[in-house]
C-alpha positions as CSV (number, residue, x, y, z in Angstrom):
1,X,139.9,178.9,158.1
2,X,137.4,177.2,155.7
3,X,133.9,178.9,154.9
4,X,131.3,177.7,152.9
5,X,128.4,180.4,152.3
6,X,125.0,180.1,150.5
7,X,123.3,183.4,148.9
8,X,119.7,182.8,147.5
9,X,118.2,185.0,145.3
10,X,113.8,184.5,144.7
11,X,112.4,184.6,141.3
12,X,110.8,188.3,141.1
13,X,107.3,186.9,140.9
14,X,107.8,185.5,144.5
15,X,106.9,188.8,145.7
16,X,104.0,190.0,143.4
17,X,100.7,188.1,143.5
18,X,99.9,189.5,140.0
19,X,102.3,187.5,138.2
20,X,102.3,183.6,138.0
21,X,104.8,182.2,140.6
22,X,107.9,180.6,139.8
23,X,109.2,179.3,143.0
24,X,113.1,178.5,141.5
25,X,115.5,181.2,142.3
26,X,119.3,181.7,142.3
27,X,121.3,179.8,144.8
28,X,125.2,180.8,144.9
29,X,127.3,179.1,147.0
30,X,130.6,179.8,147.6
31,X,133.7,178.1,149.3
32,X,136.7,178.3,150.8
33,X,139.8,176.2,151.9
34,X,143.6,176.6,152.4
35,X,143.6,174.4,149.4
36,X,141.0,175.3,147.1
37,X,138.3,178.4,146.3
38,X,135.6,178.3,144.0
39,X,132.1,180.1,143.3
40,X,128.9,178.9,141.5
41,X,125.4,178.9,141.0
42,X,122.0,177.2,139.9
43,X,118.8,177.8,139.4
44,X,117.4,176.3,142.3
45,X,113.2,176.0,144.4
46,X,113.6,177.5,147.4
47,X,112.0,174.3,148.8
48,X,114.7,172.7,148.5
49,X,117.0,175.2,150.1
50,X,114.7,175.1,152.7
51,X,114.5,171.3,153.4
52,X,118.1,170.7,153.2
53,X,118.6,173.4,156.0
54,X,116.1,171.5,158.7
55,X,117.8,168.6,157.8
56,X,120.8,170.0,159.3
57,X,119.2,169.8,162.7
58,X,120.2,166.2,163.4
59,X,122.9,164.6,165.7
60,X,124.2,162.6,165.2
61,X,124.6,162.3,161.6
62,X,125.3,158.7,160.5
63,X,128.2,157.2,158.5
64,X,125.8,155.6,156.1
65,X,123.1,158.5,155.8
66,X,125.2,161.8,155.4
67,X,123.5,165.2,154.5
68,X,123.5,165.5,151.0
69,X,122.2,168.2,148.4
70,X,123.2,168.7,145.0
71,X,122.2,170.4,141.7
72,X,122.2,170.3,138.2
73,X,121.3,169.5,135.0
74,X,120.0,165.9,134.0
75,X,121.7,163.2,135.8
76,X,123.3,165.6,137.7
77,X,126.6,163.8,136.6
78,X,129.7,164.9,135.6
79,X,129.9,168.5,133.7
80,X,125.8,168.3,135.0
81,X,126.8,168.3,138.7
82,X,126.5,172.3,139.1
83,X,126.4,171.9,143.1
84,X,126.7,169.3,146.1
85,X,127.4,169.4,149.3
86,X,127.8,166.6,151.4
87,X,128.0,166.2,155.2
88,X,129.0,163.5,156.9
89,X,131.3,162.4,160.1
90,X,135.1,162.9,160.3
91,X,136.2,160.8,163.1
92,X,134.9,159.6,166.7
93,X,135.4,162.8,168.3
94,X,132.1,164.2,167.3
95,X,134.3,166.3,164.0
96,X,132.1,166.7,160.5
97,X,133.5,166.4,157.1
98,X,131.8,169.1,154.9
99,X,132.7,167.0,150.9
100,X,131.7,169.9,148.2
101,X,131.8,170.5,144.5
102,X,131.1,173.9,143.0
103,X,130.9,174.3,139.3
104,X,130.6,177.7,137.1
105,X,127.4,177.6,135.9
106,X,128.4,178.6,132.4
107,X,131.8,176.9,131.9
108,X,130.9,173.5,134.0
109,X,134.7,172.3,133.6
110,X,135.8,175.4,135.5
111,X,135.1,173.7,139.2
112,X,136.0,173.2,142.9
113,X,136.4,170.1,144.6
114,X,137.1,169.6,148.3
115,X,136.7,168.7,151.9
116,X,136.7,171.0,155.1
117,X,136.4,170.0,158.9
118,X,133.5,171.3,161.1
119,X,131.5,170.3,164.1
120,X,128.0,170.5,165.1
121,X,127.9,173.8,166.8
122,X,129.0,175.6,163.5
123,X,126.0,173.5,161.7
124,X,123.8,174.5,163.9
125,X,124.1,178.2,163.0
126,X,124.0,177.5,159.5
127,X,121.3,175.9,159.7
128,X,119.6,179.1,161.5
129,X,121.9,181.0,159.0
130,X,119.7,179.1,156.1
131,X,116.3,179.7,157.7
132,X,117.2,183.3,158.3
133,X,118.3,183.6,154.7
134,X,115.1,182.2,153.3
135,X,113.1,184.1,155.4
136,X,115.1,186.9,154.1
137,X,115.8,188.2,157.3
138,X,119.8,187.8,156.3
139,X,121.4,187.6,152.9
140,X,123.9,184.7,153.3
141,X,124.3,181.9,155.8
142,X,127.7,180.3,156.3
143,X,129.0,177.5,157.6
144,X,132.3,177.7,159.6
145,X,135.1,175.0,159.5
146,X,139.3,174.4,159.6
């Protein structure tokens, strides 16, 4: 079974209207395959945790506008690329191909590449997995594959 699970951590001054907010916070994500495993991290706005979450609530996704989100430093190329994750159709059958690449934050060459199966059901609750999350009503969301 292959798992793919975000953890989001808010800057401290999210919660205390005395200090000047910073509205980037930690984002781990970590995966899981039969062929592969990796964990890693970026400093990340919650915004955009957020957005690429509602974004999940599509069907059907198209071959030529997948789900994408990714992190990073500069061009967000190469040993910049911290994060992505990339969602797009597997076949005709209504299957979804969840792409990733995970990097350790500190030693960028230490990364995870890979592709898992999922379907639409087990996107939807990651999707409310994400909300939840960033609501802080949870702390991880996961989305479930083969």
């Amino acid at each position: 079974m292959s798992k793919l699970t975000f953890r989001y951590q808010y800057d401290a001054s999210f919660f205390d209207p005395k200090k000047p907010r910073n509205d980037f916070g930690w984002l781990m994500v970590r995966v899981q395959t039969d062929q592969s495993s990796g964990e890693g991290g970026f400093w990340v706005q919650w915004q955009d945790v957020k957005e690429f979450g509602e974004a999940l609530n599509v069907f059907a996704i198209a071959a030529d506008r997948p789900i994408v989100a990714q992190w990073g430093f500069d061009m967000q190329e190469g040993d910049d690329l911290r994060l992505r994750i990339e969602i797009v159709p597997a076949n005709k059958r209504g299957d979804l191909a969840v792409r990733f690449e995970v990097a350790d934050y500190n030693e960028p060459h230490n990364r995870a590449r890979g592709c898992f199966t999922t379907n639409y059901p087990d996107l939807d609750a990651f999707r409310v997995g994400i909300a939840n999350l960033m609501d802080r009503q949870s702390d991880e969301a996961t989305l479930n594959g083969r």
